[in-house]
PABANU-824032 format. One line per 10 residues: number of its first residue (from 0); their letters; for each residue x, y, z of N, C-alpha, C. Coordinates in pm, 1 decimal. Example, Ala and Ser with C-alpha at 12.3 -4.5 7.8 and 13.67 -1.06 7.14 Angstrom:
REM residues 2
0 = as = 1319.0/-569.0/780.0/1230.0/-450.0/780.0/1320.0/-330.0/780.0  1285.0/-225.0/708.0/1367.0/-106.0/714.0/1290.0/3.0/787.0
END
This chain:
REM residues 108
0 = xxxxxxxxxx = 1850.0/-561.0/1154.4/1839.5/-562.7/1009.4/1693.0/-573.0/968.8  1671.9/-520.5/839.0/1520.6/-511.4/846.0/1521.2/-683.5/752.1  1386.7/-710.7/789.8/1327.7/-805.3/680.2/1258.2/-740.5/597.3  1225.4/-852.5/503.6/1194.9/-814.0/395.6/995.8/-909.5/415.1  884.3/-809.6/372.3/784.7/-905.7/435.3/671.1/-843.4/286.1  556.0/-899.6/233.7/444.0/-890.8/171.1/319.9/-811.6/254.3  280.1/-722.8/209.0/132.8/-681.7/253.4/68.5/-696.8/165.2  -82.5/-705.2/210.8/-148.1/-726.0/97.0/-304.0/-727.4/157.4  -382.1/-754.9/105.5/-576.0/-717.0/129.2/-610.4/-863.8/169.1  -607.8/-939.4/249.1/-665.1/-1090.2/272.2/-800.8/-1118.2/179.4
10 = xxxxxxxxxx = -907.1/-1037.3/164.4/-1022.5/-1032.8/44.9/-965.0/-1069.9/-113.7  -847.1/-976.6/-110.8/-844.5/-1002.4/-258.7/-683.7/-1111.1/-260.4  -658.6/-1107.1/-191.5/-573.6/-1129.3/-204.3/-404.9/-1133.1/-225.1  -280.4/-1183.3/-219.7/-183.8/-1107.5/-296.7/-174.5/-1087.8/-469.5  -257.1/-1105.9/-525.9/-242.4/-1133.7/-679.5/-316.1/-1030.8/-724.9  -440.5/-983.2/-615.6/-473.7/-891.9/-627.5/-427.5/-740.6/-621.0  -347.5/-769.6/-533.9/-194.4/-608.0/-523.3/-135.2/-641.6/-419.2  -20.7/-601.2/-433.4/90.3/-636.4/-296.2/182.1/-547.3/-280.4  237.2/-550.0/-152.4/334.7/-410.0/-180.1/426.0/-490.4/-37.6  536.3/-428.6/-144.1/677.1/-489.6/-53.6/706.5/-386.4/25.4
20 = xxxxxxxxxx = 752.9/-455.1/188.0/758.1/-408.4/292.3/897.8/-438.8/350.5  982.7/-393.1/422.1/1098.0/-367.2/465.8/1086.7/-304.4/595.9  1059.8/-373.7/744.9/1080.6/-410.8/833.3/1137.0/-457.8/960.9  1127.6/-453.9/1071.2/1238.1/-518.8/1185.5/1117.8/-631.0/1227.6  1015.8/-619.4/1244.7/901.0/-758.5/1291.9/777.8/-657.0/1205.1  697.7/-781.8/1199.7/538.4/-854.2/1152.8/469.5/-719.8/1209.4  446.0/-664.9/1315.8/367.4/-528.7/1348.4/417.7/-425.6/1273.8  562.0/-412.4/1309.0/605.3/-288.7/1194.2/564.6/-297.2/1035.5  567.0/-407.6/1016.7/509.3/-416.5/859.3/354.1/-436.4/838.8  269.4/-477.0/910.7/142.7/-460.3/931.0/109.7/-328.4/903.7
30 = xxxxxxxxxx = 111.3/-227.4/981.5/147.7/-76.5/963.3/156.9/-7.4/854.0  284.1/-52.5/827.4/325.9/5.9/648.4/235.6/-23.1/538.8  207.9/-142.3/539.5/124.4/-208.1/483.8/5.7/-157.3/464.3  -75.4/-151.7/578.2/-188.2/-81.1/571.7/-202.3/71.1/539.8  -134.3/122.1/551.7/-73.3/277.4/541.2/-80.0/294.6/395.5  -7.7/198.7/327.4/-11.7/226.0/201.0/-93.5/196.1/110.6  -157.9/99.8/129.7/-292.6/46.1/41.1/-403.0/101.5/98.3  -434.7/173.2/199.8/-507.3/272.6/182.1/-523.2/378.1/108.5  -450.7/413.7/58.4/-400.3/512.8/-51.7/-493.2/412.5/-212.2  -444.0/308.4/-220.3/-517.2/224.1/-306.6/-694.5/207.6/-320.2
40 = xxxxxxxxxx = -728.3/158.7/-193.3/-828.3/174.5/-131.8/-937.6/275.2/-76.9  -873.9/375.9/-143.0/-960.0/527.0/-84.5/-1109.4/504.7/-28.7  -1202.8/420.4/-183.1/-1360.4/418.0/-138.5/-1389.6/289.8/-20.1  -1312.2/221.6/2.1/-1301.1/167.3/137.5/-1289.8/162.2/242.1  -1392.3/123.4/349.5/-1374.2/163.6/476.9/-1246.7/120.0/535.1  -1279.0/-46.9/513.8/-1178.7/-111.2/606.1/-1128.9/-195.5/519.5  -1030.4/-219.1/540.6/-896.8/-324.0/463.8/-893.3/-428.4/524.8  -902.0/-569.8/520.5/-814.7/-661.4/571.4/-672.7/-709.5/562.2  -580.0/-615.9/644.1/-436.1/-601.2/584.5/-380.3/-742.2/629.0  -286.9/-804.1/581.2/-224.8/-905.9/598.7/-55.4/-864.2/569.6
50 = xxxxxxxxxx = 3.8/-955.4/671.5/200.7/-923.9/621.3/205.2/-1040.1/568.5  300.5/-1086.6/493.2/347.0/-1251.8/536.0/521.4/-1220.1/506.0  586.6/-1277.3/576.2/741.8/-1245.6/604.9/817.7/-1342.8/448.3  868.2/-1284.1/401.3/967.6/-1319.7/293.4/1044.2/-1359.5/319.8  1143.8/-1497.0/351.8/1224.0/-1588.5/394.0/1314.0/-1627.9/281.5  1418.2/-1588.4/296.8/1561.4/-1632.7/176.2/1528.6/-1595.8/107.7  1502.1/-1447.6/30.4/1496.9/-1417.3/-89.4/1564.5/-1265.0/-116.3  1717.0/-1302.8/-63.8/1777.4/-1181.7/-77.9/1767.5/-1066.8/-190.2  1713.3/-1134.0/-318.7/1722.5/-1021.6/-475.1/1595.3/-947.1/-471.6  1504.1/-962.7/-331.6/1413.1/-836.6/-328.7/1519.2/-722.5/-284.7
60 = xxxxxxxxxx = 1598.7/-703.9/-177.6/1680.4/-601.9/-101.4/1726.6/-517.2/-227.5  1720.1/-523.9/-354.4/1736.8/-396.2/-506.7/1628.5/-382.5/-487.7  1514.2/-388.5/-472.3/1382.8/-292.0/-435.6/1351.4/-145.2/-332.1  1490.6/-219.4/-228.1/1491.8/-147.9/-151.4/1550.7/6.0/-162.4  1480.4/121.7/-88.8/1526.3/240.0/-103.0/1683.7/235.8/-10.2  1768.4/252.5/-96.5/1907.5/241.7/-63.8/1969.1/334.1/55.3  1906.0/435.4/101.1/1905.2/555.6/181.4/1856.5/483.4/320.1  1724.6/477.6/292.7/1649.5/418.2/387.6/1714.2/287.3/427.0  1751.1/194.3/409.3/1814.1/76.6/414.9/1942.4/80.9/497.3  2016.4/188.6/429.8/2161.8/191.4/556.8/2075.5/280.9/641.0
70 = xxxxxxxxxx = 1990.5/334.4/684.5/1930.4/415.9/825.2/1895.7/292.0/847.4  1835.2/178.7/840.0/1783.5/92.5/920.6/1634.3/152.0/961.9  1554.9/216.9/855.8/1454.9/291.2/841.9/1359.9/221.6/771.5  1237.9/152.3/871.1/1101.5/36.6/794.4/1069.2/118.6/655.6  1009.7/60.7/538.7/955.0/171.9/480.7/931.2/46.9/370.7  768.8/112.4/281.4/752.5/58.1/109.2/763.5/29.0/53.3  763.2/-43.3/-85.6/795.3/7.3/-183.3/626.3/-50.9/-244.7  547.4/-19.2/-309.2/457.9/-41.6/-385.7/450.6/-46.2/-545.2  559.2/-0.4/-594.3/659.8/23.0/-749.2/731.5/-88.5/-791.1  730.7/-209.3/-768.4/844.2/-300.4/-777.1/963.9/-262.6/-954.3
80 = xxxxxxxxxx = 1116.8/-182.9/-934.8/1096.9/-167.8/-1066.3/1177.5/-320.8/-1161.2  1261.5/-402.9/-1043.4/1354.4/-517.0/-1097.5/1292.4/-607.1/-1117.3  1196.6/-680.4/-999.6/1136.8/-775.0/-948.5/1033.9/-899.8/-962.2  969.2/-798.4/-1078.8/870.1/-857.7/-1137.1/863.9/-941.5/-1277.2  797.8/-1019.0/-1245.3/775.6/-1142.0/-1372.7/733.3/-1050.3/-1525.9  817.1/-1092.7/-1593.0/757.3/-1008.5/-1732.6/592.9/-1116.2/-1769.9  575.7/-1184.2/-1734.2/481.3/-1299.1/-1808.4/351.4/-1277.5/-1722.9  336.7/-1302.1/-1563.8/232.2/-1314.6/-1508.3/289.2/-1192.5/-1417.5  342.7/-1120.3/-1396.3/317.2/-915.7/-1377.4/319.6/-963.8/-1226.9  388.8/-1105.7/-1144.7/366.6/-1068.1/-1033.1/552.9/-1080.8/-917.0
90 = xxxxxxxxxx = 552.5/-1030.9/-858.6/664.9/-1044.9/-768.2/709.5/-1134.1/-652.9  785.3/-1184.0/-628.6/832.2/-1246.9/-501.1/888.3/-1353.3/-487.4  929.6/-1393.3/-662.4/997.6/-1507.6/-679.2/1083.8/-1487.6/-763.0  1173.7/-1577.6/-749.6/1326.3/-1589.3/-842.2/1345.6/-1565.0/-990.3  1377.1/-1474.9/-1025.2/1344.8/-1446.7/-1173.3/1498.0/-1481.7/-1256.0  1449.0/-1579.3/-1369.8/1579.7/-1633.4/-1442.5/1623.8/-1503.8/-1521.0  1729.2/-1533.7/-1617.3/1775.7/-1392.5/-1648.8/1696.4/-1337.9/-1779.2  1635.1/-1387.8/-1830.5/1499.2/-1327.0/-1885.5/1391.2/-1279.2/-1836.0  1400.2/-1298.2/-1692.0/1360.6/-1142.2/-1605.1/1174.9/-1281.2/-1588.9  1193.3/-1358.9/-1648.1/1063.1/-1459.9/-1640.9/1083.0/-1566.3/-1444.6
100 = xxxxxxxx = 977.6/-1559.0/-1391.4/969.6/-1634.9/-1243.6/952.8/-1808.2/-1266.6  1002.3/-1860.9/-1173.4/1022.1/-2022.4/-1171.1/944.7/-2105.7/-1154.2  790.0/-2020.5/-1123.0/695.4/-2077.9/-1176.5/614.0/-2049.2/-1336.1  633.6/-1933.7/-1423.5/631.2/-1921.2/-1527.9/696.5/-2007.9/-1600.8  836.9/-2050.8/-1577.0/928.0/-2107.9/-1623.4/916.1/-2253.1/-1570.3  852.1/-2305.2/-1515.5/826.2/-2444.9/-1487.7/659.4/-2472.4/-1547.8  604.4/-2408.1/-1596.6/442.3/-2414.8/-1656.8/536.7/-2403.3/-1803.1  594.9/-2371.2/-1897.5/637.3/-2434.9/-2032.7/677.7/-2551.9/-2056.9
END
């Protein structure tokens, strides 16, 4: 089954851009990862790519390309379209049903 894991630029950070990765282990998503934010990164030589593995957070898997997913096929997504916090624009946490994250919603 794939996991579900974060890439992202160790320089800037994840806040700086992140792109959700879908995986079997940490190298396969390393890979993807870097693959794709190069595309971001064009005037850059080198990236410092980073994964970090996403643990219990099944309501990323609607990110996932639904095709790709029953192949059991690693792959992207850099688009998040469900996922994301309407307030602070970022992904990877539990969003109440005003579509707002539980740390947005614990800072009011």
């Amino acid at each position: 089954m794939l996991k579900t894991y974060m890439g992202f630029d160790c320089v800037g950070g994840s806040q700086e851009g992140a792109v959700l990765i879908f995986a079997h282990d940490r190298r396969e998503a390393k890979k993807l990862a870097h693959q794709t934010m190069r595309c971001w990164y064009e005037a850059t030589e080198f990236i410092h790519t980073r994964v970090r593995l996403l643990k219990d957070k099944p309501w990323l898997y609607v990110e996932a390309d639904k095709e790709k997913l029953a192949r059991d096929e690693p792959h992207a997504i850099d688009a998040l379209r469900s996922s994301t916090c309407k307030r602070c624009e970022l992904w990877g946490l539990q969003l109440d049903e005003g579509g707002i994250c539980t740390e947005c919603r614990a800072e009011e």
